[in-house]
C-alpha positions in Angstrom: -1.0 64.1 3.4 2.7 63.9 2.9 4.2 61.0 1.1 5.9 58.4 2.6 9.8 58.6 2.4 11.6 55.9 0.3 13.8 54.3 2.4 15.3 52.5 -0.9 15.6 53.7 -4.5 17.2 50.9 -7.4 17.3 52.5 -10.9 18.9 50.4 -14.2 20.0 47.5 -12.3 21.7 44.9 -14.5 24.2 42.6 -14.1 25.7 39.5 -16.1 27.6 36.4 -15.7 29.8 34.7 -18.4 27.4 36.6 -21.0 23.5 34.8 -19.2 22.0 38.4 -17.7 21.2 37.5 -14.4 19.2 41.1 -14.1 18.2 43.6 -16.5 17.2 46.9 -16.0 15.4 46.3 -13.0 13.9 49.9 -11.7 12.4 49.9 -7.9 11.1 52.2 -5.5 10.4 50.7 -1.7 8.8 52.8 1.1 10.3 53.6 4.3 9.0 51.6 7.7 7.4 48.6 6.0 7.5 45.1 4.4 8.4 44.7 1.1 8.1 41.0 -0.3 11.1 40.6 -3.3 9.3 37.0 -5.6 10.5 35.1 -7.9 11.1 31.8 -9.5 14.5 30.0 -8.4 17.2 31.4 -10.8 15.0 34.9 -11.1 17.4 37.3 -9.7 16.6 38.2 -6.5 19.5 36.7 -4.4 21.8 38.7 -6.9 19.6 41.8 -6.8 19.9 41.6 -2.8 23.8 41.1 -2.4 23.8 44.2 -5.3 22.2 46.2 -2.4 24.3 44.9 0.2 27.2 45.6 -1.7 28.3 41.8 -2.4 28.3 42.2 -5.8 29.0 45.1 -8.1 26.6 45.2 -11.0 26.8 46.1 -14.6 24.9 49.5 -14.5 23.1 50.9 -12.0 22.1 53.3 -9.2 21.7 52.4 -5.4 20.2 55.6 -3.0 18.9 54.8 0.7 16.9 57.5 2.0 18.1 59.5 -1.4 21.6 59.3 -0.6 23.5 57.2 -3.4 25.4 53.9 -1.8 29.1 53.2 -3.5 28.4 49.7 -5.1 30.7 46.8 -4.7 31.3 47.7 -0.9 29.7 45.9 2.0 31.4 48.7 4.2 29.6 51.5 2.6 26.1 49.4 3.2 26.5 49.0 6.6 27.3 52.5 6.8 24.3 53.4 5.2 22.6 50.6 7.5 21.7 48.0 5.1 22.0 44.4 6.9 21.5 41.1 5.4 20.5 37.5 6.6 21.6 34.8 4.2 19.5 31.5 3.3 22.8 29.5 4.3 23.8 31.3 7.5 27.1 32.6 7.8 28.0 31.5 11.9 30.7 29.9 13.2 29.2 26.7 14.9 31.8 26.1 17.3 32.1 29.9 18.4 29.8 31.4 21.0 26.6 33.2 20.3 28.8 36.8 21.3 32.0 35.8 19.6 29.9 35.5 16.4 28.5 38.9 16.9 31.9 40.2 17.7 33.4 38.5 14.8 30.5 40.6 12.6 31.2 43.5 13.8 35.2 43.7 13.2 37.8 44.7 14.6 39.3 48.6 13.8 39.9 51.8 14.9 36.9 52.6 14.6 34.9 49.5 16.0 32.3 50.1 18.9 33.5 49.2 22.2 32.8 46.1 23.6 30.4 47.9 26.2 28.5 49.3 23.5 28.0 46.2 21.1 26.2 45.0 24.2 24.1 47.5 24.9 23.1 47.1 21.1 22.4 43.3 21.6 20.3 43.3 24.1 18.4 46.8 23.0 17.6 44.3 19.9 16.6 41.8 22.2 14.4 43.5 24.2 13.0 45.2 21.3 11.9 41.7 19.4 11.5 40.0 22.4 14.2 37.3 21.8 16.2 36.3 25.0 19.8 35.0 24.0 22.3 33.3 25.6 25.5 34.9 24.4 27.5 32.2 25.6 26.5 29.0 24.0 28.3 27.9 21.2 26.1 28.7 18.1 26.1 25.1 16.5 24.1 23.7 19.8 21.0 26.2 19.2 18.1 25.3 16.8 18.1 26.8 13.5 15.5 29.0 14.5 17.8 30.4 16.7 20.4 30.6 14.9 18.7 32.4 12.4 17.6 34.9 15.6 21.9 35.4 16.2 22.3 36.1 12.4 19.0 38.8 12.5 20.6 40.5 15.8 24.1 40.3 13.7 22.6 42.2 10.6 20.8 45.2 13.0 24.4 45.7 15.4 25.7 46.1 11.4 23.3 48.4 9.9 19.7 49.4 11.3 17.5 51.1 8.0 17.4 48.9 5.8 17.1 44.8 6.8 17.0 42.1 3.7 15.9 38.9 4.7 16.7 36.3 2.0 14.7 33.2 2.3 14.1 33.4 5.9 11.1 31.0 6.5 12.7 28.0 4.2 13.9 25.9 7.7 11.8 27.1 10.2 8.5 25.0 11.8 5.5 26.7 11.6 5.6 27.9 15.1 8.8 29.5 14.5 7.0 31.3 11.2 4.8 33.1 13.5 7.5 34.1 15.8 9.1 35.1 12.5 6.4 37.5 11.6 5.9 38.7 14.5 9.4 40.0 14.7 9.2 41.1 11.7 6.5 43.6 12.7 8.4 44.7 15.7 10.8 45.8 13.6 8.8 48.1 11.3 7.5 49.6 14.2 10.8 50.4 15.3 11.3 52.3 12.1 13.2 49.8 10.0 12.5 48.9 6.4 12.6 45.0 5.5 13.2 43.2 2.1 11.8 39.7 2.2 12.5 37.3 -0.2 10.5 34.4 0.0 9.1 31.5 -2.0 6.1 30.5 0.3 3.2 32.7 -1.2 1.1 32.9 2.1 3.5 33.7 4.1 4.2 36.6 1.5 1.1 37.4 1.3 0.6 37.6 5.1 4.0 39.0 6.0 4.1 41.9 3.4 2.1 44.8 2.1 4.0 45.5 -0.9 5.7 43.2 -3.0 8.4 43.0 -6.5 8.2 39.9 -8.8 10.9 39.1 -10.8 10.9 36.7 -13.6 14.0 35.8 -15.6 15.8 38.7 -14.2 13.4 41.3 -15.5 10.9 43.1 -12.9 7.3 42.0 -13.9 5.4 43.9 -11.6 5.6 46.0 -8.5 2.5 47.1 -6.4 0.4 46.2 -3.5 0.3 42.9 -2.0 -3.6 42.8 -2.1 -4.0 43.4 -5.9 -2.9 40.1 -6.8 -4.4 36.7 -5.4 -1.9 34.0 -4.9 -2.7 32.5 -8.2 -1.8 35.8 -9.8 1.3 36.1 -7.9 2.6 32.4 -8.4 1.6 33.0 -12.4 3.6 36.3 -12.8 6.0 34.6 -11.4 6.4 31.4 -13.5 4.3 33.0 -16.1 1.8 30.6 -17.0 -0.8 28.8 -14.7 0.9 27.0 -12.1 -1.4 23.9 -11.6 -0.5 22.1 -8.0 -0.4 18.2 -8.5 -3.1 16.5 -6.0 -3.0 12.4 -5.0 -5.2 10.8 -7.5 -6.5 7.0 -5.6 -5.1 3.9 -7.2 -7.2 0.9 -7.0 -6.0 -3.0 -6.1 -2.8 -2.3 -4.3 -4.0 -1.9 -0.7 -2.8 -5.5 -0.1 0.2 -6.2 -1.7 3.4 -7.2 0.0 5.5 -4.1 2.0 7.9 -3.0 0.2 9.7 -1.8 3.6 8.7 -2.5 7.1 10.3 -1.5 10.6 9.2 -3.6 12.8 10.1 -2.5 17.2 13.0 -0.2 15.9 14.8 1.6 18.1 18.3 4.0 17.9 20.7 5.6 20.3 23.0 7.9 19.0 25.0 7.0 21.9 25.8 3.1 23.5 24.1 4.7 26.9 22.2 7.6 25.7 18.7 7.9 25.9 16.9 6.3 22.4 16.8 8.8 19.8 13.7 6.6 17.9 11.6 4.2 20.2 9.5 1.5 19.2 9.5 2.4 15.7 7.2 0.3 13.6 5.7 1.3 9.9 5.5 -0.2 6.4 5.4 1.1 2.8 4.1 -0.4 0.0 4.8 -0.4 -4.0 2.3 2.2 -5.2 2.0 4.4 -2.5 3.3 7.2 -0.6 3.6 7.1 3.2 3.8 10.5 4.2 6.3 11.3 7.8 5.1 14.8 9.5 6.9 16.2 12.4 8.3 19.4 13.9 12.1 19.5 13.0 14.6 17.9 15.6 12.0 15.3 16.9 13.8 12.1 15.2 13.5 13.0 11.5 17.4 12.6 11.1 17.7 9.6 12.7 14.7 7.7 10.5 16.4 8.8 7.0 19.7 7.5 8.5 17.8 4.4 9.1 15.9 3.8 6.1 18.8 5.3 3.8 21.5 2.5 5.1 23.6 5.4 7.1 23.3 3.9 10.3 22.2 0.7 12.3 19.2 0.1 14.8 20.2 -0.4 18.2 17.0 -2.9 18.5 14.6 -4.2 16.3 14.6 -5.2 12.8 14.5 -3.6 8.7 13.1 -6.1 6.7 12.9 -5.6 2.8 10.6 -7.3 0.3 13.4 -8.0 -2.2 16.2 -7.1 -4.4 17.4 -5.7 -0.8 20.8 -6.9 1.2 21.7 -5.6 5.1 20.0 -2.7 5.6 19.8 -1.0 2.3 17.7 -2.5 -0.5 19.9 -2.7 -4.0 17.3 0.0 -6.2 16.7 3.4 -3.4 16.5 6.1 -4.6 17.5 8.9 -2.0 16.2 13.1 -1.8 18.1 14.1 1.0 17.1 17.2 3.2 20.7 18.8 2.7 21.7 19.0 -1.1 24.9 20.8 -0.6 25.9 18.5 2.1 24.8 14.7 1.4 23.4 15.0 -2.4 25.9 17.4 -4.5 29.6 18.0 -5.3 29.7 21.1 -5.9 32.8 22.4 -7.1 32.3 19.1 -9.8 30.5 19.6 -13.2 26.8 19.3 -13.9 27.7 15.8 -15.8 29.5 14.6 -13.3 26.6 15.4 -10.7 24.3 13.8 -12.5 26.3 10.4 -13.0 27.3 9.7 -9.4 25.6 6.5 -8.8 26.2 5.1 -12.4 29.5 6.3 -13.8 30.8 2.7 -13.3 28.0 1.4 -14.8 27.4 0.5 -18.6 26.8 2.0 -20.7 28.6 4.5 -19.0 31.6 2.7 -18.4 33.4 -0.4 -19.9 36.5 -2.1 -18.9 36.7 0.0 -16.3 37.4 2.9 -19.0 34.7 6.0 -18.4 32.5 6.4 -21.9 32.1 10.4 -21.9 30.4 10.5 -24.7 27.3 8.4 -23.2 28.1 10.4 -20.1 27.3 13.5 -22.3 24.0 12.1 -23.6 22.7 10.8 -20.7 22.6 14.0 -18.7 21.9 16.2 -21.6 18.2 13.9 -22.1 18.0 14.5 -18.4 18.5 18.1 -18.2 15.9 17.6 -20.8 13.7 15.7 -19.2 13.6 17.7 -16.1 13.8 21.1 -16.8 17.3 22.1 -16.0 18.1 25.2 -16.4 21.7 25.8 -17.1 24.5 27.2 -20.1 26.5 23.9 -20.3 26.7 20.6 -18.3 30.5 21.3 -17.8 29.6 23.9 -15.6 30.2 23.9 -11.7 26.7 23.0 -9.8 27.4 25.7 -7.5 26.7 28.1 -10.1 22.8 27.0 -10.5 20.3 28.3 -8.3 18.6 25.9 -5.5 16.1 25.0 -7.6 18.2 23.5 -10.5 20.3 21.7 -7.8 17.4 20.0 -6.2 16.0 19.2 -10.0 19.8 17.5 -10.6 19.3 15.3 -7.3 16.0 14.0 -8.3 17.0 13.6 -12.2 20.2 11.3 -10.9 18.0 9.3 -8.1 15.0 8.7 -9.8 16.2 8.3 -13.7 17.5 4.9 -11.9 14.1 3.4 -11.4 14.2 3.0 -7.9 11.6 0.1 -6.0 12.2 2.6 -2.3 12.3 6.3 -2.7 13.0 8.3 0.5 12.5 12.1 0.2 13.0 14.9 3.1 12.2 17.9 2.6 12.4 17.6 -0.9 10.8 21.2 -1.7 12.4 23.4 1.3 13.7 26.7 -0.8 12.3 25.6 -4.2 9.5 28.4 -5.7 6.0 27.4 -6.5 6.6 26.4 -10.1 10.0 23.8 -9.1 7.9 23.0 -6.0 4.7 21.6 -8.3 7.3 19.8 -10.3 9.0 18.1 -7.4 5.3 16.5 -5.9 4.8 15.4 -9.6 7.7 13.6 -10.4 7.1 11.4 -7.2 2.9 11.3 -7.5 4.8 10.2 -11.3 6.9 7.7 -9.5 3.9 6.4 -7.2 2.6 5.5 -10.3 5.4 3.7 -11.8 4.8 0.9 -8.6 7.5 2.2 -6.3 7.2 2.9 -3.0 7.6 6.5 -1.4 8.3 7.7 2.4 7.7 11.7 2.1 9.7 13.0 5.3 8.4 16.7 5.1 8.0 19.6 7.1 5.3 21.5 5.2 1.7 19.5 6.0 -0.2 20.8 3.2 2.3 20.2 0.7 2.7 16.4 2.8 -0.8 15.8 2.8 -1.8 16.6 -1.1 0.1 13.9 -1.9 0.3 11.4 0.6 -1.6 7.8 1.1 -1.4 7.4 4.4 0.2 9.9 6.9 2.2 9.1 10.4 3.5 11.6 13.1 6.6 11.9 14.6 7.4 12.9 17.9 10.1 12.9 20.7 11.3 9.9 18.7 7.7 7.9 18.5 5.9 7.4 15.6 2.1 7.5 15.4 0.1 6.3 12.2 -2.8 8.2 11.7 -6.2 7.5 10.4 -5.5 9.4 7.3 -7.7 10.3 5.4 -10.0 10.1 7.3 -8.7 13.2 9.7 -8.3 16.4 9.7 -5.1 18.5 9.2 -6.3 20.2 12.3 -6.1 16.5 14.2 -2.7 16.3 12.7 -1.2 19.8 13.8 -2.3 18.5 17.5 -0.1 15.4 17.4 3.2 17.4 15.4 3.0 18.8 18.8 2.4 16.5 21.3 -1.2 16.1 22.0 -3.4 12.9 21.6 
């Protein structure tokens, strides 16, 4: 029986920045016409690896081959010409352009791009062939991310068609839109191409791909069947130790004491005479305990965290707080919002300055209104500490960390300050299995301490390990559940709809 063609061949990959090796030596074969999962810890490698393949970056040393024919590195021209495609984590779309001018605008312009009539006839060839119907005229920002992540996909195939790398593709997407996912995915190996996914959700790895790479520190740890290796043995080669997942643990004598938050007939329009975004709204949280929000994206999440976080006003009905609170926003919250880049980080600004955001006016941090960088300096080097933050210096730029040392900066800065209210949404989304554990144990940590937690998450089992008591969200009403005394099962029914 003949071997199966490698579609991809990597040999002496390395690559450095400012002296940290981001990957070394990092040898690879991947078959043709199948799913190859690339793992890792956050800050592992693998985004770089993947943009070293599509020609982003230029590494150190190295060889790239596709189907045994070497690829000029450093040129995202010669990829696409050898038919690598790639769909970022952060998508690259311009939101107030149509679905077809972004394709367009993908594409290029030269002597030598396809016709118009032809870069149809490739869209909808990919569309018929995964089964996605588009509307190529809608501007892109108005469509779902799912979707949007379906215009990207389409975008990478008209560009290439071998070789597909998929870099975090599941970390925004509902669990219906998973399956779609996969199922794509499929289609596409049927249709002869080859797919890199990089991925930080183990089951779906597991599920989605029959071979996977696992990268650790920028070295390649192992490479082999999918089905060698339980999950346990995947998340540990990853992290490499024992990655223990933090569970709720009861706490006695605090079922009655005071809310520490309560919502009582809340209601929202984003509009004077639109329809009510949130309706009838009414829930409370208590010190010691963590009220846990589930919900298929787009059905009022927003809206809540705007609420509870001070952002906006309720049309109707009232926020009361136990104390220490003024308005709308109590004086100690502490805040995990679902966008890091976009509500929690500077990110051109240093690691220091990240860190001391909410405080920097504060003593000891400040007196006389004169900044005090030496106790700036010791504050966030105990926290990098404290939390694991893995970095070369705090003067350096938080873009330069990976997602999983951002997210670690955002909860060092919001929770070192004590808070009585901590609001969190989506506070694992992108992190690996080892930053993910230690996100749900600093707040089970926090629990502990006496303040009071609303969990606005997408992922239910991750929601429900951790979670006192557990409410749905849908088309803008909130239901509280019985649990835990309900099933998961119960709960998926009501994320989408039913009774």
């Amino acid at each position: 029986m003949a071997a199966t063609p490698l579609a991809l061949k990597l040999t002496g990959i390395s690559k450095t920045f400012r002296g940290v090796s981001a990957l070394e030596d990092v040898t690879l074969e991947v078959a043709a016409g199948g799913v190859h999962g690339i793992l890792g810890e956050n800050g592992a490698g693998k985004t770089t690896l993947m943009n070293i393949i599509a020609g982003l970056l230029r590494p150190d040393s190295g060889r790239v081959e596709v189907m045994g024919d070497p690829v000029p590195l450093g040129s995202v021209r010669a990829g696409r010409a050898q038919g690598i495609g790639m769909v970022h984590q952060h998508f690259k779309l311009v939101e107030n352009q149509s679905v077809l001018d972004n394709l367009v605008l993908a594409v290029g312009k030269s002597l030598f791009s396809r016709s118009p009539r032809r870069l149809l006839r490739d869209i909808n060839y990919w569309c018929r062939e995964l089964n996605w119907p588009l509307d190529l005229d809608v501007p892109v920002g108005s469509l779902a991310v799912g979707r949007q992540q379906r215009v990207e996909i389409i975008k990478a195939l008209c560009g290439g068609g071998k070789i597909l790398i998929l870099d975090e593709p599941t970390a925004a997407l509902t669990p219906a839109e998973v399956d779609e996912l996969a199922l794509a995915v499929a289609g596409l190996t049927r249709a002869g191409m080859t797919v890199l996914f990089i991925s930080h959700k183990l089951l779906e790895a597991v599920r989605i791909c029959r071979t996977i790479s696992i990268l650790r520190r920028g070295k390649l740890v192992y490479s082999g069947t999918t089905a060698d290796l339980s999950v346990d043995q995947i998340a540990e080669k990853m992290v490499g130790a024992k990655v223990d997942v933090p569970r709720l643990t009861q706490l006695a004598g605090h079922t009655e004491t005071p809310p520490m938050l309560e919502l009582v007939d809340v209601e929202y329009r984003a509009k004077k005479r639109g329809p009510p975004v949130l309706k009838q709204i009414n829930m409370t949280v208590r010190p010691y305990e963590i009220l846990g929000i589930a919900g298929v994206d787009g059905n009022g999440q927003s809206a809540l965290a705007a609420l509870i976080s001070g952002a906006v006003n309720p049309t109707a009905g009232r926020i009361v707080h136990r104390s220490g609170g003024h308005g709308n926003v109590p004086i100690r919250l502490g805040y995990i919002p679902e966008d890091r880049h976009k509500e929690a980080l500077v990110l051109p600004l240093p690691i220091v300055s990240n860190l001391l955001l909410r405080s920097y006016r504060q003593r000891p941090f400040a007196r006389w209104r004169f900044c005090r960088f030496g106790a700036w300096r010791k504050h966030s080097a105990d926290l990098v500490r404290q939390y694991d933050i893995r970095c070369r210096r705090l003067e350096d730029a938080v873009a330069t960390l990976s997602g999983g040392n951002q997210q670690k900066i955002v909860l060092a800065r919001e929770l070192s300050q004590q808070p009585e209210l901590i609001l969190a949404v989506n506070p694992t989304r992108g992190l690996d299995v080892g930053a993910t554990a230690f996100v749900l144990r600093q707040l089970l940590e926090a629990r502990e301490r006496g303040a009071a937690i609303i969990l606005i998450h997408g992922d239910l089992d991750e929601l429900l390990s951790i979670s006192d008591r557990v409410a749905v969200i849908h088309r803008g009403t909130l239901t509280i559940t019985a649990w835990p005394d309900t099933t998961p099962a119960q709960i998926g029914r009501l994320m989408l709809g039913g009774m």
